[in-house]
C-alpha positions as CSV (number, residue, x, y, z in Angstrom):
1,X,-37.3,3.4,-7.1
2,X,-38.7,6.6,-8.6
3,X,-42.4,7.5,-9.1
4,X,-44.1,10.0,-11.5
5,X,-47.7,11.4,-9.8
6,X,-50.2,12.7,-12.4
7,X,-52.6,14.9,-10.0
8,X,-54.6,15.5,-10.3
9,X,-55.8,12.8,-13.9
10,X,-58.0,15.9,-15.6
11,X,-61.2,16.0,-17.5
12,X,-63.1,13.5,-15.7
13,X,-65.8,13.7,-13.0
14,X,-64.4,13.7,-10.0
15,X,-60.9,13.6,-8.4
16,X,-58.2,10.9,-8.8
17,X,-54.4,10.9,-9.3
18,X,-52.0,8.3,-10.6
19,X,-48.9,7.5,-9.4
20,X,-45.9,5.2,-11.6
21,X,-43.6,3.8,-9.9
22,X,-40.4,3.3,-12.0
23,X,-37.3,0.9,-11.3
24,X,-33.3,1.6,-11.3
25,X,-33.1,1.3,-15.4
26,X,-36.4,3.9,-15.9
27,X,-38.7,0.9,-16.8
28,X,-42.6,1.1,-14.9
29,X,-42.4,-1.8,-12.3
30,X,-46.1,-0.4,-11.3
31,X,-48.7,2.0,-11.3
32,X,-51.7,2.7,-8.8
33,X,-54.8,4.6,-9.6
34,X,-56.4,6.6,-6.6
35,X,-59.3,8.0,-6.2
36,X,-59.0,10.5,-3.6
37,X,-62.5,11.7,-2.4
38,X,-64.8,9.4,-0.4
39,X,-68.6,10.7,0.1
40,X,-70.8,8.4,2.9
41,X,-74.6,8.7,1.3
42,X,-75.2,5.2,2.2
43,X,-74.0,5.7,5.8
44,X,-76.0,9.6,6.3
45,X,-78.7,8.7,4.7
46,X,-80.0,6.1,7.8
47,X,-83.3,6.9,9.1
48,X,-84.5,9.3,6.3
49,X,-87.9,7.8,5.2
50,X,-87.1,5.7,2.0
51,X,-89.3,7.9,-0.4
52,X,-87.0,10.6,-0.2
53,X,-83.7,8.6,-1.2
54,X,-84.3,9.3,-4.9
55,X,-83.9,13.0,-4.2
56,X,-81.0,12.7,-1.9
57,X,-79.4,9.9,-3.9
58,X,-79.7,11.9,-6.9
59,X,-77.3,14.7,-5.4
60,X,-74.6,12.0,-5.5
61,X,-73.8,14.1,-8.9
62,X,-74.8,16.7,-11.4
63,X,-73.7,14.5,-14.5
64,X,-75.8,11.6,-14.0
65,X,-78.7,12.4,-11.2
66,X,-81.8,11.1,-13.7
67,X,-79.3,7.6,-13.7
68,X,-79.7,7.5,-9.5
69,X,-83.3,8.9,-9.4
70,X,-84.3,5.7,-11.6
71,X,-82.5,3.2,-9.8
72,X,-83.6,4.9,-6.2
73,X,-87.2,4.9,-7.5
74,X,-87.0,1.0,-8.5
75,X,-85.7,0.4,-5.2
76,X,-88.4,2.2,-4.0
77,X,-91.1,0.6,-5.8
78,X,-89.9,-2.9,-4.7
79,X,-89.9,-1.6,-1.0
80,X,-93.6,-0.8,-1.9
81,X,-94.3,-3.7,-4.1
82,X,-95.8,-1.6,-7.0
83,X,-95.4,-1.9,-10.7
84,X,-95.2,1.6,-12.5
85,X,-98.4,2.0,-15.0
86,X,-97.4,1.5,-18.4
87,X,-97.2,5.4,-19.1
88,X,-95.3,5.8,-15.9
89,X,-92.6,3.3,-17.1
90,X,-92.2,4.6,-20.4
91,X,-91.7,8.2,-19.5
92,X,-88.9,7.2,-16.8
93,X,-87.5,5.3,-19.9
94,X,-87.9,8.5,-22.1
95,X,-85.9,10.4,-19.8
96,X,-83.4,7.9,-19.3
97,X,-82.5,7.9,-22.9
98,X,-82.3,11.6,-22.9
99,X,-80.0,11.5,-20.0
100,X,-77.8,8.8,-22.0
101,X,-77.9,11.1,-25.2
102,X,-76.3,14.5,-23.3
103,X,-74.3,12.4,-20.9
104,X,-72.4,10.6,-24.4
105,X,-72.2,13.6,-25.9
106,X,-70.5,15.3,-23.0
107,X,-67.4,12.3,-22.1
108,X,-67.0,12.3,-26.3
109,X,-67.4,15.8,-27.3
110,X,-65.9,17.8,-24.3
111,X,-63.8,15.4,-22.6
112,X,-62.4,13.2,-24.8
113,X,-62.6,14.6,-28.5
114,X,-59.7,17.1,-27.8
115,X,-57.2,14.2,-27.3
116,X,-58.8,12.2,-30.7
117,X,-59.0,15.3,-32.8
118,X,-56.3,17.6,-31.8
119,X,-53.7,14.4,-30.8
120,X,-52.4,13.2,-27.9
121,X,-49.4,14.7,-27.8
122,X,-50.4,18.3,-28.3
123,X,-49.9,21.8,-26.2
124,X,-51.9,21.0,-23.3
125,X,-52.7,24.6,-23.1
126,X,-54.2,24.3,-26.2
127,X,-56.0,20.7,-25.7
128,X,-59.2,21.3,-24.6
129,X,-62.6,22.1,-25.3
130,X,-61.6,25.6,-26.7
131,X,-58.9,24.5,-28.4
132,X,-61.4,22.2,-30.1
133,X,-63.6,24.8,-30.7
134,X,-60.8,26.4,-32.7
135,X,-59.6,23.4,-34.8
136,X,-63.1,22.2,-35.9
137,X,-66.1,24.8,-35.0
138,X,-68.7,22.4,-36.2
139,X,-67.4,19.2,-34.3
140,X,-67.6,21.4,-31.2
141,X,-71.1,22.8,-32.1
142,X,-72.4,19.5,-32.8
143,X,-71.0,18.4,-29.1
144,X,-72.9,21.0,-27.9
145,X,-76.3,20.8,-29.7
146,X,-76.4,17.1,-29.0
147,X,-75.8,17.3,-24.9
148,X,-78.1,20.6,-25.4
149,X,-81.0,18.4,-26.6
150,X,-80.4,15.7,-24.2
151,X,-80.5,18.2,-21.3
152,X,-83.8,19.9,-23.0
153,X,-85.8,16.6,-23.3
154,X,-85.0,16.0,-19.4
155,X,-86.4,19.6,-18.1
156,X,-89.2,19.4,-20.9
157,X,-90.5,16.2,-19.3
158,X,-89.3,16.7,-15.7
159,X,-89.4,20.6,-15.6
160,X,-85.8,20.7,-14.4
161,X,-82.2,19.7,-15.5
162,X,-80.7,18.8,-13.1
163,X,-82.0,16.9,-9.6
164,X,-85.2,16.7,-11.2
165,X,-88.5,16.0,-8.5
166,X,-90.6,14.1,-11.6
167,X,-89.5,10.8,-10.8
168,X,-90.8,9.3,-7.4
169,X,-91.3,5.9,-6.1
170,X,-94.6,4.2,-8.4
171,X,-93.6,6.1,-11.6
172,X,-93.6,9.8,-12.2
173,X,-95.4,12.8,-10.8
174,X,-96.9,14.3,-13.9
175,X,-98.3,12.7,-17.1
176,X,-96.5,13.7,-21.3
177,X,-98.3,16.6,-22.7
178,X,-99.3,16.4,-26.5
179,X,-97.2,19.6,-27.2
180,X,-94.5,18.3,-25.1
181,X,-94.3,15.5,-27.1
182,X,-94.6,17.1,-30.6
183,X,-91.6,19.2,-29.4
184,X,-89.3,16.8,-28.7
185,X,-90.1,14.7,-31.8
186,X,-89.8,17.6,-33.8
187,X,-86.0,18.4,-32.4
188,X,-85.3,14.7,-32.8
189,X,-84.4,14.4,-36.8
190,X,-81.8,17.5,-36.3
191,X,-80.3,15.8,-33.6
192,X,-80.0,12.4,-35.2
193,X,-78.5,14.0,-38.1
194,X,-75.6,15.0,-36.1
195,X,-74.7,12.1,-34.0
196,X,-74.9,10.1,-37.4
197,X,-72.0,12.8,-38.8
198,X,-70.1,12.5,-35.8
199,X,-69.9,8.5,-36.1
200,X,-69.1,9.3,-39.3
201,X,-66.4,11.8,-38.1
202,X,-65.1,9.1,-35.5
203,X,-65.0,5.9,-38.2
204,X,-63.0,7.8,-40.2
205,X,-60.0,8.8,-38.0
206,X,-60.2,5.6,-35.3
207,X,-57.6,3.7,-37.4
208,X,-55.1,6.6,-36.9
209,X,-55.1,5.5,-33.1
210,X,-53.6,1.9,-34.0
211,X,-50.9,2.5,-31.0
212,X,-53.4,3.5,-28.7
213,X,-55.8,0.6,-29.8
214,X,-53.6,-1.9,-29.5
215,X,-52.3,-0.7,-25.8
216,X,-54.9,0.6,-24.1
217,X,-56.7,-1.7,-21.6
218,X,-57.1,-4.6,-23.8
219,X,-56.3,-7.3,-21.5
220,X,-59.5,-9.3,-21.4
221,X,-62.1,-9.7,-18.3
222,X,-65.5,-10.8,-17.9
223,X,-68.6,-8.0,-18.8
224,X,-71.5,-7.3,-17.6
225,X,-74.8,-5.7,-18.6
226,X,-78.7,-5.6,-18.7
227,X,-80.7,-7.2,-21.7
228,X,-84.1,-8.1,-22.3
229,X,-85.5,-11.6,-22.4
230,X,-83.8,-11.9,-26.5
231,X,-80.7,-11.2,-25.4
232,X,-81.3,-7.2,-27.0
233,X,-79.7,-4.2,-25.2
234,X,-81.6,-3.4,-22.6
235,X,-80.7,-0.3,-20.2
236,X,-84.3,0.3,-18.0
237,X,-86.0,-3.0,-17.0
238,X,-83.5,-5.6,-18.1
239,X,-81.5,-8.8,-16.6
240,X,-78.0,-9.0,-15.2
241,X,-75.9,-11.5,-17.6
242,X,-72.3,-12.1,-17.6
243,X,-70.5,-12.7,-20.3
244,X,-66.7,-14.2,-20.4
245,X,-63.9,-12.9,-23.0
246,X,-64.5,-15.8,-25.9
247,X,-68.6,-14.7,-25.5
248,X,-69.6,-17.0,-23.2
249,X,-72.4,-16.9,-21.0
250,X,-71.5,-17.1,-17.4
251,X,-74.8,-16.1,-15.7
252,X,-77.4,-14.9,-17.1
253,X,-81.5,-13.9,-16.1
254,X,-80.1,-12.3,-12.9
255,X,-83.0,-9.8,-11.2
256,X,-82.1,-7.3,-9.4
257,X,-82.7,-8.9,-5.7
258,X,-80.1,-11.5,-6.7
259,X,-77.3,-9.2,-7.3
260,X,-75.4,-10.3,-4.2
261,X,-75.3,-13.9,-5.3
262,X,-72.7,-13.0,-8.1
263,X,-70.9,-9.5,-7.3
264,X,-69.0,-9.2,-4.6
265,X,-67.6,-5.8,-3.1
266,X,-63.6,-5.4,-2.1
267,X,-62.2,-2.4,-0.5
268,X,-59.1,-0.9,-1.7
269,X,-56.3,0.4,0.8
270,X,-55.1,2.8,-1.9
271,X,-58.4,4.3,-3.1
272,X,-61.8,5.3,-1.9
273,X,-63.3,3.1,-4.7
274,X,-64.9,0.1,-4.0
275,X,-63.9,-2.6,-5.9
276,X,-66.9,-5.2,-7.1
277,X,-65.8,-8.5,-8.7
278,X,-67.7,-11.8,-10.0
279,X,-68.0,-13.7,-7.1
280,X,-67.7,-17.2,-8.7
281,X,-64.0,-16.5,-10.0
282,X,-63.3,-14.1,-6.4
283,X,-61.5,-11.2,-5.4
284,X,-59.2,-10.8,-7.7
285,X,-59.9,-12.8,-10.6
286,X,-63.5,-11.7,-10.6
287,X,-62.1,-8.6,-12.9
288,X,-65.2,-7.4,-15.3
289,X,-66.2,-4.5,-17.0
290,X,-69.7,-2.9,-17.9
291,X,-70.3,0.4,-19.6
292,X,-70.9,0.9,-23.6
293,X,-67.8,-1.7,-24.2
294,X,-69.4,-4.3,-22.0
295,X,-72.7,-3.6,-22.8
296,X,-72.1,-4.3,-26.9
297,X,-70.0,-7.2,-25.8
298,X,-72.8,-8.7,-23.9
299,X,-76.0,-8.1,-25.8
300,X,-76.9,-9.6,-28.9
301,X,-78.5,-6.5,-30.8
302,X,-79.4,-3.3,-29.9
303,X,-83.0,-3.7,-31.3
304,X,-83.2,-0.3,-33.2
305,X,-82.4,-0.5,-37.3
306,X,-79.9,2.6,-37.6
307,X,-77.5,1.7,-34.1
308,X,-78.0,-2.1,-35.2
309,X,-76.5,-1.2,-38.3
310,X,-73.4,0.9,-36.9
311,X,-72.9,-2.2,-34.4
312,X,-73.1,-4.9,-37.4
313,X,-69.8,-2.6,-39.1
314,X,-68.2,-1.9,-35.7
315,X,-68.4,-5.9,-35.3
316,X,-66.9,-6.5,-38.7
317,X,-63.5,-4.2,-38.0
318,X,-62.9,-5.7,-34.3
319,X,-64.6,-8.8,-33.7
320,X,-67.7,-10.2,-32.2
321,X,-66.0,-9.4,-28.3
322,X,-64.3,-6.1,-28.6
323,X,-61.6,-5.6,-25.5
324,X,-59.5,-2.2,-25.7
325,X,-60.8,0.0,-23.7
326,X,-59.6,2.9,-26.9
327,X,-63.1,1.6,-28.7
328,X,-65.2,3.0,-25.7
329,X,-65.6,5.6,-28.0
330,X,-66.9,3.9,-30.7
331,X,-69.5,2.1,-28.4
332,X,-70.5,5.4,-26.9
333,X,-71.3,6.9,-30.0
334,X,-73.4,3.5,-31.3
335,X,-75.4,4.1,-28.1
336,X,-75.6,7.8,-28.5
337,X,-77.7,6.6,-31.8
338,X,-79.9,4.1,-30.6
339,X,-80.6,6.6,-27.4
340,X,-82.1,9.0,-30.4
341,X,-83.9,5.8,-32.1
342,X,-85.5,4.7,-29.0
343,X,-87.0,8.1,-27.6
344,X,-88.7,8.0,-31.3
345,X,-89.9,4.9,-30.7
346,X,-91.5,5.7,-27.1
347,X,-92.6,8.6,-28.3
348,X,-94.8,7.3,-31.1
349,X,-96.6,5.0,-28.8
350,X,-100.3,6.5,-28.0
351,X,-99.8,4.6,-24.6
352,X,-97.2,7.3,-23.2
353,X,-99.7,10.1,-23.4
354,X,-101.8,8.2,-20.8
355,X,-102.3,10.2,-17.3
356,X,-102.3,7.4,-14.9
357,X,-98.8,7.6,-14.5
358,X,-98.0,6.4,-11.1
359,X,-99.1,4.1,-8.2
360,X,-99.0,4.8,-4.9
361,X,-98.5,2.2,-1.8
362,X,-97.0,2.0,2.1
363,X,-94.4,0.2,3.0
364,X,-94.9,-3.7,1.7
365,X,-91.4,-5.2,1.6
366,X,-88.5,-4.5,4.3
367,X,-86.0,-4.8,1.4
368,X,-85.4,-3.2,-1.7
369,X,-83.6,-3.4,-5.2
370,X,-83.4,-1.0,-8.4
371,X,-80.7,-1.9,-10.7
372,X,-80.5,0.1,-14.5
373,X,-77.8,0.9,-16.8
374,X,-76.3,3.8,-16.3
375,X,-74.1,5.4,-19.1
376,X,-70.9,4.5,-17.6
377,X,-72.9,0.7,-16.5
378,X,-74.7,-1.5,-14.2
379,X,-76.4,0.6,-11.3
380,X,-77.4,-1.0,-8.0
381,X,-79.0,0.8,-5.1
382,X,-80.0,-1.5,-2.3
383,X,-82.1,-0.4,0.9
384,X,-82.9,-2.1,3.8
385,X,-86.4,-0.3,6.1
386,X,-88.3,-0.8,9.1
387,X,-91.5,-1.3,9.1
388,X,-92.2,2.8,9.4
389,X,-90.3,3.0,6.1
390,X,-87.0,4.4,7.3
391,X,-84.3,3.3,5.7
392,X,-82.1,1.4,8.0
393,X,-79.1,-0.1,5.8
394,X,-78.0,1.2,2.3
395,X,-75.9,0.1,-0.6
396,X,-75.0,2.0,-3.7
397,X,-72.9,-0.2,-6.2
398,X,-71.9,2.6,-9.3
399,X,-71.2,1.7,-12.2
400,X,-67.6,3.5,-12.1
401,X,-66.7,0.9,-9.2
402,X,-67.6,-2.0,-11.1
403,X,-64.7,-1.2,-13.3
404,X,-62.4,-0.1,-10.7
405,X,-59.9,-3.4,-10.8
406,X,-60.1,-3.0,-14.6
407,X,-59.3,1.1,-14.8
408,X,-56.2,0.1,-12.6
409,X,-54.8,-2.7,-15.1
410,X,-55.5,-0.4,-18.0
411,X,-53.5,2.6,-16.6
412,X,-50.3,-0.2,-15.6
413,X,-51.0,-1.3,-19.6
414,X,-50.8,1.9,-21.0
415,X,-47.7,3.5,-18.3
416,X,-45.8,0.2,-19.7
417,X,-46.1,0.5,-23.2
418,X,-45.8,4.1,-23.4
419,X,-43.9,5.8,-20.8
420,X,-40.1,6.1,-20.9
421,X,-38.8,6.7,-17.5
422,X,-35.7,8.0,-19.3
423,X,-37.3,10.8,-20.8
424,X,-40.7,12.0,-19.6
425,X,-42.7,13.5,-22.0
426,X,-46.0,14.9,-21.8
427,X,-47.7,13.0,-24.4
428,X,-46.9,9.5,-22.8
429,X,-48.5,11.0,-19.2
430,X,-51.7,12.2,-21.2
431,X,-52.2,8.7,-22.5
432,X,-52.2,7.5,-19.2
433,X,-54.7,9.6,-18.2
434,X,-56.7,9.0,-21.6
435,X,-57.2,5.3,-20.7
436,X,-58.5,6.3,-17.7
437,X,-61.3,8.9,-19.9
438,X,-62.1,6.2,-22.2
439,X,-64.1,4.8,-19.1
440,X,-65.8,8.2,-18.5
441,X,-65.6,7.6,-14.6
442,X,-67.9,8.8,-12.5
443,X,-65.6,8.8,-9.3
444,X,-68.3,11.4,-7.3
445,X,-70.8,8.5,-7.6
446,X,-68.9,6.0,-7.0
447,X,-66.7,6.8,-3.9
448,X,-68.9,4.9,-1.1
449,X,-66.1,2.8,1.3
450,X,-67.1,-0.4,2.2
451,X,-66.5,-1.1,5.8
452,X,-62.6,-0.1,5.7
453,X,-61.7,3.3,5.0
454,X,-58.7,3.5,2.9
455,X,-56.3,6.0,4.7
456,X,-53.0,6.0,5.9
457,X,-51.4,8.4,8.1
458,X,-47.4,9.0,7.4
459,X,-44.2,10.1,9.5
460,X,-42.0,11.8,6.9
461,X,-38.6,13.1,7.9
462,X,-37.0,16.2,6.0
463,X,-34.9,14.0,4.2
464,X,-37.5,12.2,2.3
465,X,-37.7,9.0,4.9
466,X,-41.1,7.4,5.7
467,X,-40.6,7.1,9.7
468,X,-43.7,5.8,10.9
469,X,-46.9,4.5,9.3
470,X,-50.3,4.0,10.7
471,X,-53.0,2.7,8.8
């Protein structure tokens, strides 16, 4: 048996390789997807006092860190037994829209657009953000402006961009200024022009990618995502539901202390990612997927006019349960619009100008759980304190590792369909890899083992033959 290794899989966060394993006649018999870092936040954070796990979970990574800080903080505010004020609440949701408006822009502009504008089976060398930049100046500046604005609104409101301190356990540390606000309104009708052209830009090219439509990751699972009491997208303060692959409702009105009821966690031997399934079905059956597919697979609306509108058409071309994993995209940029709609919306409520913006309280509870959407899915942090408040067991399920059994189907979809173990080409390994993108993963978030670690030690003799093993 030959194997092809793609190492390391490029433009994503974090490090991973893939290896395909082909038999005597060239055909894939199997592929494997490993993710080859492991980081232990749940394991070094012990006995810091739980206030201070949204900073330190935060550092988990520079992509996402307002995604941890909110779930951290909800945790935290359980573990105090405190309700944000209403202000409070709707800034964290402000800044959690801005983070979802650069954080799109960035996995569709920089990381994947070079594949879906300049083709798959391009010069590498030339495949890339530059080489973007190159083929279609205004695409590129628009991919830009947009995580530009996303970033802005975050150190507007939280006087940093990255890691910001603004948002601690009872709300946030510093009430919206009028001028604040007027700024951020004022750079919102510029930045909703472009994410309209770019959906614009994407509808009109997605049917070029039939192939890859039709190939990549479309096996269909279970999903999983927040919504609101009507069933409407819901990404801050929502419910848990799952939904099956005809649409219907496994489980829904899940709160976040409940979580353990229905996911379970696996641990891989050939990856550092943890792998979370639906417990009722079990490990591995339980395969389900959340993100911006999932989400607009499990929600009924999106509640805002001009994303509810873009989700009506994308409906209409692939069906009320979309399942390739190709139409990520597409979902990405609907939320990249309604993430624009809905800071408007919180912004033109008198109520988030209020300065009572957070509460304060001891320790109340021994046990704690935040769980948000993050832009890549469901995020779960889980602590566990004494009665001093030190945190004494932690859990962090990412939103990355729910999806890990489903990334590893999609790559042994894609390596069947399109790579010829006969004669490699380039273009059939970047598709591989492109399945993997159309997930955005989050791999530095979402490395955390779970009791095992996966590692395996190995005896190899000049020759090429494994001699010993120890695992």
């Amino acid at each position: 048996m030959k194997k092809i290794t793609i190492d390391p899989v490029t433009r994503i966060e974090g490090h991973a390789k893939i290896d395909i394993y082909l038999d005597g006649d060239g055909y894939v018999a199997d592929t494997q997807f490993h993710v080859t870092q492991v980081r232990g936040f749940e394991k070094f954070t012990e006995g810091r006092p739980f206030y201070e796990m949204p900073s330190i979970t935060a550092r988990i990574c520079g992509i996402c860190p307002v995604s941890h800080l909110l779930a951290s903080a909800k945790a935290c505010d359980a573990i105090m037994a405190v309700a944000p004020p209403e202000a409070g609440a709707k800034l964290r949701e402000l800044i959690h829209c801005a983070q979802f408006a650069q954080s799109h822009a960035l996995s569709f502009f920089h990381l994947s657009a070079p594949d879906l504008l300049l083709g798959f089976d391009s010069d590498p060398a030339h495949r890339n953000i530059f080489g973007l930049i190159e083929q279609d100046p205004e695409i590129a500046r628009m991919g830009v402006l947009l995580r530009k604005f996303g970033q802005t609104v975050i150190e507007s409101l939280a006087k940093e961009r990255v890691h910001p301190s603004w948002i601690v356990p009872g709300g946030v540390n510093a009430p919206l200024t009028t001028a604040v606000r007027d700024r951020i309104l004022a750079g919102l009708p510029e930045a909703r022009s472009m994410a309209a052209r770019t959906m614009d830009f994407f509808k009109g090219i997605v049917d070029k990618f039939a192939e890859e439509t039709a190939h990549f990751g479309t096996a269909p699972t279970l999903y999983a995502g927040l919504v609101d009491d009507d069933g409407g997208l819901q990404w801050y303060d929502g419910r848990l539901q799952f939904k099956d692959a005809e649409g219907g409702v496994l489980a829904t009105g899940i709160r976040a202390k409940e979580y353990a009821s229905y996911i379970g966690e696996a641990s891989q031997r050939d990856s550092y990612l943890k792998a979370p399934y639906y417990k009722p079905l079990g490990y591995p059956a339980g395969v389900y997927r959340v993100g911006p597919l999932a989400r607009l697979n499990v929600a009924e609306r999106t509640a805002t006019p001009a994303a509810d509108r873009e989700l009506q058409e994308y409906r209409q071309r692939f069906g009320r349960m979309v399942h390739s994993a190709f139409h990520y995209h597409y979902a990405r940029l609907i939320e990249l619009t309604h993430a624009l709609e809905k800071m408007e919306r919180l912004l033109a409520d008198p109520a988030i100008l209020d300065t009572h913006v957070r509460a304060r309280a001891a320790v109340n509870c021994l046990e704690g759980v935040g769980m948000i959407e993050a832009p890549r899915g469901v995020l779960i942090h889980h602590y566990k304190v004494d009665e001093k408040g030190a945190i004494r067991w932690a859990n962090l399920i990412v939103a990355t590792g729910h999806n890990a059994l489903a990334i590893n189907r999609s790559v042994g979809e894609v390596a069947r369909h399109f790579v010829d173990g006969s004669k490699i080409q380039e273009g059939m390994l970047n598709r591989v890899s492109a399945v993997v993108r159309a997930y955005d993963p989050c791999l530095s978030c979402s490395t955390h083992a779970d009791g095992t670690l996966a590692m395996e030690a190995r005896l190899i003799a000049a020759d090429g033959v494994v001699l010993d093993r120890v695992r």
